[in-house]
C-alpha positions in Angstrom: -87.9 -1.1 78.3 -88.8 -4.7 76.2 -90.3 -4.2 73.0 -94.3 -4.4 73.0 -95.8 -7.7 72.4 -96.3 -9.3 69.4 -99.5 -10.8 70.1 -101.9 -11.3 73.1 -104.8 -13.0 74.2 -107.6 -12.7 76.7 -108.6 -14.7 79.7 -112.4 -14.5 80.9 -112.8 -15.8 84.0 -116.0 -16.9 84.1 -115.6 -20.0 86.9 -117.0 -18.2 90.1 -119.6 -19.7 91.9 -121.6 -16.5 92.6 -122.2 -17.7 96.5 -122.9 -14.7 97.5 -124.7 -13.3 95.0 -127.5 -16.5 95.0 -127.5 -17.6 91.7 -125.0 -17.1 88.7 -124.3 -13.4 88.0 -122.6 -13.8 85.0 -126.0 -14.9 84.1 -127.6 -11.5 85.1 -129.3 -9.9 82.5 -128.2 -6.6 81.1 -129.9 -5.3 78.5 -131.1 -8.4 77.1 -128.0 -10.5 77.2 -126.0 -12.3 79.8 -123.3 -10.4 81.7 -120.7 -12.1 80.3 -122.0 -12.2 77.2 -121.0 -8.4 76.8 -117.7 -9.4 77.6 -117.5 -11.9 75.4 -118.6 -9.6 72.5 -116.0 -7.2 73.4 -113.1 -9.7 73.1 -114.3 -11.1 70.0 -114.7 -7.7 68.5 -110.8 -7.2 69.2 -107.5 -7.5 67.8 -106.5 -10.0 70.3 -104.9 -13.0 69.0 -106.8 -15.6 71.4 -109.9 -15.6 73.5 -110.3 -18.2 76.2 -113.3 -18.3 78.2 -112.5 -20.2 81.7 -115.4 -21.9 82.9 -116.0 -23.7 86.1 -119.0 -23.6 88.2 -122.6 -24.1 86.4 -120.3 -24.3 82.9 -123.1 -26.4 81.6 -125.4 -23.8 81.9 -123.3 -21.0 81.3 -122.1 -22.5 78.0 -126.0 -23.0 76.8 -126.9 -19.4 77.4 -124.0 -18.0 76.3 -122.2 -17.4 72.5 -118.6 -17.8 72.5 -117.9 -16.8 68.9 -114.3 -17.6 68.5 -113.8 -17.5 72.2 -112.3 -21.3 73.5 -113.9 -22.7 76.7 -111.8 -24.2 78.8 -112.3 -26.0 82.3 -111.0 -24.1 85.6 -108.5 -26.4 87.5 -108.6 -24.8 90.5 -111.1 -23.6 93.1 -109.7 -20.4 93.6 -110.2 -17.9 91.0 -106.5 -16.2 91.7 -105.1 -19.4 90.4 -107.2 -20.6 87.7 -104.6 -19.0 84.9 -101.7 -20.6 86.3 -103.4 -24.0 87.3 -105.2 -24.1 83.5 -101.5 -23.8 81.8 -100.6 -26.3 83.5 -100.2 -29.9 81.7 -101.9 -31.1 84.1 -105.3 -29.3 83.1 -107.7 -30.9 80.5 -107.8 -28.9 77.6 
């Protein structure tokens, strides 16, 4: 068995563009706040060595309504949300 890591970090994929849901769910309200402000909160509030926040469609909205705290926005490279991790590590992806 390895040893546990040493560190780790959390991805939120927030780069959907909620098609069939008609406008941006992670928008949605719940209880006050944006959806994925909640989420956001929750990562912040952890031990986790990095948050990154992957933001595609609507991220100019998204980023105005949301707050990251130390959470890192980053742009989603790809249109499919499977890849988004692998395609953002890439050196081809803007930071």
């Amino acid at each position: 068995m390895s040893p546990p890591a040493r560190s780790a970090a959390a991805i939120i994929l927030a780069a959907g563009e909620a098609r069939r849901f008609g406008t941006q769910k992670l928008l949605a309200p719940l209880g006050g706040r944006p959806l994925v402000q909640h989420v956001i909160d929750v990562a912040n509030a952890s031990p986790l060595a990095e948050v990154v926040l992957v933001v595609g469609a609507d991220a100019d909205v998204l980023l105005t309504r949301v707050r990251p705290g130390r959470a890192r926005s980053r742009p989603a490279c790809a249109r499919s949300v499977t890849s988004t991790p692998r395609s953002c590590s890439s050196a081809t992806c803007p930071a």
